[in-house]
C-alpha positions as CSV (number, residue, x, y, z in Angstrom):
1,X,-7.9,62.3,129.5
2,X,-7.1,63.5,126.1
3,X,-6.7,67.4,125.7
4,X,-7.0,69.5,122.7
5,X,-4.0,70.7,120.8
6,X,-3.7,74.5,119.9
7,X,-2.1,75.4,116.8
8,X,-3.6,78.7,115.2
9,X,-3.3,79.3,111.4
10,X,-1.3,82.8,112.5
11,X,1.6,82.6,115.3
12,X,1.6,85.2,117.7
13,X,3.8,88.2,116.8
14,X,6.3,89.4,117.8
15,X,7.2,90.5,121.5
16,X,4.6,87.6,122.9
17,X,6.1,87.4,126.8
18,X,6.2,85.0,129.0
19,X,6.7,85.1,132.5
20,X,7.5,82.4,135.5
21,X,5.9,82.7,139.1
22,X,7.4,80.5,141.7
23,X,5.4,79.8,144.4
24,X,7.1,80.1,147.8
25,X,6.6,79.9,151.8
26,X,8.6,81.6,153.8
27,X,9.2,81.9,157.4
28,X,10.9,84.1,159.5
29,X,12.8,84.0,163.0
30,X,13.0,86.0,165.4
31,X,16.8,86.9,165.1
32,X,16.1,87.4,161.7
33,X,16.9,84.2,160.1
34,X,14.4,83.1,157.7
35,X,13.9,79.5,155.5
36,X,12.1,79.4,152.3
37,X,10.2,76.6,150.6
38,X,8.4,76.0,147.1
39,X,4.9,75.3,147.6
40,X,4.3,72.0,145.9
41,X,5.7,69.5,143.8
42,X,5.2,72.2,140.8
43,X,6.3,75.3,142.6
44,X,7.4,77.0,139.1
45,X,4.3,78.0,137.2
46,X,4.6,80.3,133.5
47,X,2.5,81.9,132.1
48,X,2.4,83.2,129.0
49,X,0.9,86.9,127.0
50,X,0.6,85.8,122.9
51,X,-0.7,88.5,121.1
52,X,-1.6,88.0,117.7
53,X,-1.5,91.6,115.3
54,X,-3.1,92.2,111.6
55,X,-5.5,89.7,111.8
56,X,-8.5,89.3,109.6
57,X,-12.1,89.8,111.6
58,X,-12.3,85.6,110.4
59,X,-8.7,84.6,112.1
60,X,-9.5,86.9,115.2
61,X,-12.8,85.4,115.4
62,X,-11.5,81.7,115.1
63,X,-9.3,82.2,118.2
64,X,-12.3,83.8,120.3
65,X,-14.6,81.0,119.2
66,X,-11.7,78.4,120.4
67,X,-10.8,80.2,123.7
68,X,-14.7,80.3,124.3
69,X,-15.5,76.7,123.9
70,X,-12.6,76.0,126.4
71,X,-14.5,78.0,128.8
72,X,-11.7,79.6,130.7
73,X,-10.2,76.9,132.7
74,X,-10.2,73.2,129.9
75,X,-6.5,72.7,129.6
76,X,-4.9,72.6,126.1
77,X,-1.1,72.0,124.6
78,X,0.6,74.7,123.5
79,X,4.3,75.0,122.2
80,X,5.0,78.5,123.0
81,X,8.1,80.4,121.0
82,X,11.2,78.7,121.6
83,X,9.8,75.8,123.7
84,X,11.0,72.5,122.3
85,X,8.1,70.5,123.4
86,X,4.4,71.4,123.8
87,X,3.1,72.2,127.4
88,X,-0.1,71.9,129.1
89,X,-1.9,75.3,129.3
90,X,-5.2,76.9,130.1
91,X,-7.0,80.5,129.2
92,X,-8.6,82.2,131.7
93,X,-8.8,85.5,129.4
94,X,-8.4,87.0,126.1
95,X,-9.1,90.2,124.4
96,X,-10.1,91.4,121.4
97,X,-11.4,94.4,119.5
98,X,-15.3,94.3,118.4
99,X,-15.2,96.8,115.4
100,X,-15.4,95.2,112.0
101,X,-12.3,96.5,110.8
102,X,-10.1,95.0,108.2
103,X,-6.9,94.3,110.7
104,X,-7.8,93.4,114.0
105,X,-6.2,92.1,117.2
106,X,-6.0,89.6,119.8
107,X,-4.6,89.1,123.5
108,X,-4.7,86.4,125.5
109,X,-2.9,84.8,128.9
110,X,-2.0,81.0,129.5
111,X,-1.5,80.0,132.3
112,X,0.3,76.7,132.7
113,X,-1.5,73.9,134.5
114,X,0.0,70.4,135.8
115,X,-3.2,68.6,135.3
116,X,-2.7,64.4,134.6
């Protein structure tokens, strides 16, 4: 399957975060020896905060309409900052402000997926 590329018309700003979540099983002994494990052949999972800032009601729009047509879980590619390659990511929020002022905002959280 083919998956959509995102590349807004505005990069996020400054201070966009990403974070990685390992996922592990552990168990524990009696004489309190333990053994861990990673859960899976992709136990190391990012995910990732862009914020965009000073955005016209038209570019903050643009991203809602893109997010919403993914529906919350389509995967997309994504190069975040300082990634050399793109990566496969999905949306399962975002966040923006519904006034109609001139600047406006816009949060969102990727989660990368390992889909084929």
């Amino acid at each position: 399957m083919t998956y959509p590329t995102f590349m807004p018309t505005v990069a996020p700003s400054i201070g966009t975060e990403g974070a990685t979540n390992p996922k592990t099983a552990m168990a524990t002994f009696g004489d309190g020896y333990s053994q861990r494990s990673g859960l899976g052949l992709n136990a190391v999972q990012d995910t990732c905060n862009p914020v965009w800032t000073n955005l016209t009601t038209a570019q903050a729009l643009a991203l809602d309409n893109w997010f919403r047509g993914l529906g919350g879980y389509l995967p997309f590619y994504w190069q975040a900052p300082g990634d050399s390659v793109a990566r496969l990511w999905y949306c399962p929020s975002w966040k923006r402000p519904w006034d109609n002022t001139q600047a406006s905002s816009f949060q969102a959280t990727f989660v990368e997926c390992f889909d084929l």
